[in-house]
C-alpha positions in Angstrom: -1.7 -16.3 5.1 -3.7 -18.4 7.2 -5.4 -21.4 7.5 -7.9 -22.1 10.0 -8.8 -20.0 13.2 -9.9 -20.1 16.7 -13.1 -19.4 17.4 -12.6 -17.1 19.9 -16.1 -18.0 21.8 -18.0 -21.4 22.2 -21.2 -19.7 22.6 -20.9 -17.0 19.4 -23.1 -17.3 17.0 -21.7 -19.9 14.3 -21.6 -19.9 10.2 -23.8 -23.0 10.2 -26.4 -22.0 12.9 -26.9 -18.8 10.4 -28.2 -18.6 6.4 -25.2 -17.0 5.5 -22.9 -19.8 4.2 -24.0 -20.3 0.8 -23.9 -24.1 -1.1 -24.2 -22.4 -4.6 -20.0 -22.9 -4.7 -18.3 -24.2 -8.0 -15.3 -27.0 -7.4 -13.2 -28.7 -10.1 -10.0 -31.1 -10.0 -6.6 -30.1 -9.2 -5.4 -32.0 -12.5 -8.8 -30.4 -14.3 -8.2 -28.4 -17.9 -9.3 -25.1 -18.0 -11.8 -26.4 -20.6 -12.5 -29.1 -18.1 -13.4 -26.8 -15.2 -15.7 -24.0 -17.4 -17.8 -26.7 -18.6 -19.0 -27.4 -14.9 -19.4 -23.9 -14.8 -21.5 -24.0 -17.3 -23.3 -27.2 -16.5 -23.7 -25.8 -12.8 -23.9 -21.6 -13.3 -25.5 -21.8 -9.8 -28.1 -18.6 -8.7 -25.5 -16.0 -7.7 -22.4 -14.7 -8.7 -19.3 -16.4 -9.2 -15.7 -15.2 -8.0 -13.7 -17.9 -7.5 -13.2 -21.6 -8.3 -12.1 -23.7 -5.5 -9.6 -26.8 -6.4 -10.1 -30.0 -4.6 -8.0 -32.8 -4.3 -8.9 -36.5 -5.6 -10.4 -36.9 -1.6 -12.3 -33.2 -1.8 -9.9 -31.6 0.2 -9.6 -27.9 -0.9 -5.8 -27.3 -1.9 -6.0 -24.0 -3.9 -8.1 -21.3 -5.5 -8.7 -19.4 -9.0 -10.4 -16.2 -9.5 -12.8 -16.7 -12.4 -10.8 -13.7 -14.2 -8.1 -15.6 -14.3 -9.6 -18.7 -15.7 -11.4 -17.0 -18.4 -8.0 -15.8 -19.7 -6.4 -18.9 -19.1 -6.0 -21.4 -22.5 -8.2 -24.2 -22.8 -5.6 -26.8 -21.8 -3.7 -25.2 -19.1 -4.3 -27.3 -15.8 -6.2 -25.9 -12.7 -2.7 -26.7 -10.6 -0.9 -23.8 -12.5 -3.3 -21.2 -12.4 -4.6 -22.0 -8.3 -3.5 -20.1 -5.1 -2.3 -22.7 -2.8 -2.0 -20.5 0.5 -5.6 -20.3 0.9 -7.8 -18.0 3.1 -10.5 -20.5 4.1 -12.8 -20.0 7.8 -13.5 -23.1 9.9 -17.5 -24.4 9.5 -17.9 -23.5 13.2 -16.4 -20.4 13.0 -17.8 -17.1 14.5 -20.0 -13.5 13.3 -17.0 -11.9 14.9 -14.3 -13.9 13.1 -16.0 -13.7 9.4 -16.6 -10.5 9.5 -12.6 -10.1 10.7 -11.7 -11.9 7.6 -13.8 -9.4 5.4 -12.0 -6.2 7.2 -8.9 -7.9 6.7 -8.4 -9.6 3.7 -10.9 -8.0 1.7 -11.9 -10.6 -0.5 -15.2 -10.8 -2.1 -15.5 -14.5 -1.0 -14.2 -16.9 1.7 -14.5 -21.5 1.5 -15.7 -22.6 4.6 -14.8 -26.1 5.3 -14.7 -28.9 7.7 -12.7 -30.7 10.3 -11.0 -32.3 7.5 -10.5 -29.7 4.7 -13.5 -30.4 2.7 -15.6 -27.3 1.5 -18.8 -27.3 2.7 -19.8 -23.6 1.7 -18.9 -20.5 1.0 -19.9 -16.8 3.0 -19.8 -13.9 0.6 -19.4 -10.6 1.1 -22.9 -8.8 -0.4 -24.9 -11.9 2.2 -22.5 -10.5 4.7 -22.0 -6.7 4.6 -26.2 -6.5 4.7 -25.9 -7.9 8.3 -22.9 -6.5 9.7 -23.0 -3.1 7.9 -22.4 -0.9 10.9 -20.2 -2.8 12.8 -17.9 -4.0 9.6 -17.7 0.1 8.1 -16.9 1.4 12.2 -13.9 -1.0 12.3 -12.6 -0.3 8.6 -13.3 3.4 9.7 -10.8 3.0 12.6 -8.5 1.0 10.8 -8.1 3.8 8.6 -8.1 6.3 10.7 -5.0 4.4 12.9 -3.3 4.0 9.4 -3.4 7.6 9.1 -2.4 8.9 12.5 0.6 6.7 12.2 1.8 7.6 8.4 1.6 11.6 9.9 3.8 10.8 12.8 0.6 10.2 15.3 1.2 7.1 17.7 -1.9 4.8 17.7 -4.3 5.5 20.1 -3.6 9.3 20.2 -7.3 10.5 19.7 -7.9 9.1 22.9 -5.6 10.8 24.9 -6.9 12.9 27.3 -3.4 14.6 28.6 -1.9 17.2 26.6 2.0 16.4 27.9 1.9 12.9 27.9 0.5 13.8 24.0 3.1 16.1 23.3 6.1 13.6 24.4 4.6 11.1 21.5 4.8 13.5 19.1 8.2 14.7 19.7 10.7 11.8 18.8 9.9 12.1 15.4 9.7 16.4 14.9 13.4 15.5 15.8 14.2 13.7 12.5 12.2 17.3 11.0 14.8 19.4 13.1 17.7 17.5 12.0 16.7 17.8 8.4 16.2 21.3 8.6 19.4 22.1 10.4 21.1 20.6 7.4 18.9 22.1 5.1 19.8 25.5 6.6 23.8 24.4 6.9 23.6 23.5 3.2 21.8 27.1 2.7 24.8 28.7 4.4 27.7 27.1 2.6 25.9 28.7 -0.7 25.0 31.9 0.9 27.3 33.9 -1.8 25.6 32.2 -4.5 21.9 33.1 -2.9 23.0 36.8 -2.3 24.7 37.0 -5.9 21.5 35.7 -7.6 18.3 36.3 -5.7 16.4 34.2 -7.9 17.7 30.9 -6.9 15.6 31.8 -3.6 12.8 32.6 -4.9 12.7 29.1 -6.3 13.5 26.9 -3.4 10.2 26.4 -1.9 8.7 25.2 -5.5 12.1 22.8 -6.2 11.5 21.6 -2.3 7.9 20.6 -2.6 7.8 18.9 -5.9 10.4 16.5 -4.4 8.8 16.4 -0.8 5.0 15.3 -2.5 6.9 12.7 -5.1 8.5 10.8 -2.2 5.2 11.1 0.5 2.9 9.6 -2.1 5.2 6.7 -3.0 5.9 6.3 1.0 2.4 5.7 0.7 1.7 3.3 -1.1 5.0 1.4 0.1 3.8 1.9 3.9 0.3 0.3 3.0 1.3 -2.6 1.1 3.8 -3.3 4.3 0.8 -2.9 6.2 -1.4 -5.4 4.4 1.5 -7.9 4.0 1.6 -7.7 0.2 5.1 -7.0 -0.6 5.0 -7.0 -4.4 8.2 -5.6 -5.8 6.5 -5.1 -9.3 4.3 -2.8 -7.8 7.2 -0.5 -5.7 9.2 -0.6 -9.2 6.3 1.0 -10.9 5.5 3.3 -8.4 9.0 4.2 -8.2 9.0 5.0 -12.0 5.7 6.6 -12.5 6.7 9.1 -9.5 10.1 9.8 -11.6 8.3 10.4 -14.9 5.9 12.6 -13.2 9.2 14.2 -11.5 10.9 14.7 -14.8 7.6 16.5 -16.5 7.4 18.8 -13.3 10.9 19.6 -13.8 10.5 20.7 -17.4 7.4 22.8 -16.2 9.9 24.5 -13.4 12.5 25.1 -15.9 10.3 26.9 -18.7 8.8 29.0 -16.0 12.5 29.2 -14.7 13.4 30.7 -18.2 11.0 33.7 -17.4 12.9 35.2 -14.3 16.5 34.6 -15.8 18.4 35.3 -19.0 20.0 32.1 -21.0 19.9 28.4 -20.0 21.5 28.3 -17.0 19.3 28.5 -14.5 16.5 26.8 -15.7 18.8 23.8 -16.9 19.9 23.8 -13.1 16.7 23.9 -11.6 15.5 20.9 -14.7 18.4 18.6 -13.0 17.9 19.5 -9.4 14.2 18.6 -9.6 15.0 15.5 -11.7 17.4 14.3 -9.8 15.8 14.9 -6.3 12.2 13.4 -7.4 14.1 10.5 -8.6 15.4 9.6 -5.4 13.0 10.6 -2.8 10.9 8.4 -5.4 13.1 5.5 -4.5 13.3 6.4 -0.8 9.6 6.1 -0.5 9.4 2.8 -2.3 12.0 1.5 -0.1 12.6 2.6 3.5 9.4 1.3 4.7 10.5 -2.1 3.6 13.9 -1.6 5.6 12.2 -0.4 8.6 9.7 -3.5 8.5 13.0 -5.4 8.7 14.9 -3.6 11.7 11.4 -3.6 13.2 10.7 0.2 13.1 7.5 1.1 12.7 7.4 2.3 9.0 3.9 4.5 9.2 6.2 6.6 11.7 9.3 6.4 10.5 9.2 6.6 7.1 8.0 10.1 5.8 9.9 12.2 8.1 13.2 10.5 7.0 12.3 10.8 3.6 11.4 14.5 3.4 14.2 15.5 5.5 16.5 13.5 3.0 15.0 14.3 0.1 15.2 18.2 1.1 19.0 18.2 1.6 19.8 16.1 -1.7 17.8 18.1 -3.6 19.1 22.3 -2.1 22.3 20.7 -2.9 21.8 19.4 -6.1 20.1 22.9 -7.2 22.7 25.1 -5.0 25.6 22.9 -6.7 24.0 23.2 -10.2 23.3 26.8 -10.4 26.9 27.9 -8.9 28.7 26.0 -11.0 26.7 27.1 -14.3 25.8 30.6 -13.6 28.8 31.7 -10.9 
């Protein structure tokens, strides 16, 4: 996270020359109680609302920062030191428009300290005082950075709405519909070394697209979220784990609902107890591919919004024919 910026322009309009930076801030003590720190809050409430308490050092400096929320549940004598974020997000007193409103689009925090040459805050610049000014120019750029993220995650390289020639498009695109045609080569191998099961029960293909999709949508929408929290620079592995785990619960009740409808087209358990395993088993791992290849590709320096969701559908599809083409020759053959 960083600290101060560069004011990319001696001549931009500054924070100070403006009546956006607001002095209505609350500061307490880096050795302050909790107790200690919401009686200034309640001694100084100040005119607007409050989001965040900004620690100072015993010479003012600011060395961290506590979300009110977090204060409030706090106990009375915890110290300010254990509950503060020390990597602080603060914007230089001379900084620019163009930089502040950066910091919104980026970080997206409700609030930003503003301090000085020697780390004392001086202000804060909030978002509501901010957004009123800057409304069109901050909701185009957080339009296009959207838009980019999304081109990318779908295999588009960024830039590609602006491309003019339909070859030079086309040759972007390709790489990547390679991964699809290797997947679906081996899908289609994997077909053919059970093509006496398929003939034998007719059935089993009538089922493939449903068994396919429910894995292919489980690991896109936990490539997702993985892909975006690479993106933002918040790798939390709390939050992968519990995407990971909420996309294989979802994947085992799907697989039930696949098995009792399964139960409808063939007599005994069987089938539908193959096609409960196959789903199971494939949800659970494209789950776990989507939490963790963008993470990998990050790493090897891949670009994960490209790379990621092809790989993991055409993995996902071949784990999961053979788990179902596996399952149902072995029980019904």
């Amino acid at each position: 996270m960083p600290g101060h910026v560069q004011t990319p322009s001696e001549t931009a309009h500054t924070l100070l020359q403006g009546d956006r930076l607001s002095r209505d801030f609350t500061a307490v003590g880096v050795e302050d109680t909790v107790a200690q720190a919401l009686a200034k809050l309640r001694a100084h409430p100040g005119t607007g609302e409050i989001f965040y308490c900004y620690a100072c050092d015993p010479d003012g400096r600011l060395v961290g920062v506590v979300p009110i929320r977090k204060l409030i549940r706090a106990g009375p004598d915890e110290r300010i030191a254990s509950l503060m974020f020390t990597r602080v997000v603060k914007l230089p007193v001379d900084a620019s428009d163009a930089v502040v409103e950066d910091f919104f689009v980026t970080y997206r925090f409700l609030a930003f300290p503003v301090v000085d040459a020697e780390d004392r805050i001086v202000g804060v610049v909030e978002m509501n005082q901010f957004v009123d000014a800057f409304s069109d120019t901050l909701f185009d750029e957080v339009e296009g950075r959207v838009r980019d993220e999304v081109y990318r995650f779908v295999g588009l390289p960024q830039g590609e709405e602006r491309e003019t020639r339909p070859g030079r498009m086309a040759l972007k695109r390709f790489p990547w519909l390679l991964v699809n045609i290797a997947g679906g080569f081996l899908a289609a191998t994997t077909t053919r070394l059970f093509e006496h099961t398929v003939s034998e029960l007719v059935v089993v293909s009538a089922f493939i697209p449903m068994v396919l999709v429910l894995s292919e949508s489980l690991g896109v929408q936990t490539t997702a979220v993985s892909v975006s929290m690479v993106t933002h620079g918040e790798v939390d592995k709390k939050v992968v784990a519990r995407e990971v785990v909420a996309a294989s619960l979802a994947g085992l009740m799907a697989a039930t609902v696949v098995a009792l409808l399964g139960r409808f087209y063939s007599p005994g358990f069987g089938f539908p107890l193959a096609l409960f395993v196959a789903v199971t088993v494939s949800a659970t791992l494209a789950s776990c591919l989507g939490g963790v290849l963008p993470f990998l590709f990050k790493r090897m320096k891949v670009d994960p919004h490209l790379a990621s969701a092809p790989l993991v559908l055409a993995v996902s599809d071949n784990v999961t024919l053979l788990a179902y083409f596996g399952l149902v020759t072995r029980l019904l053959l």
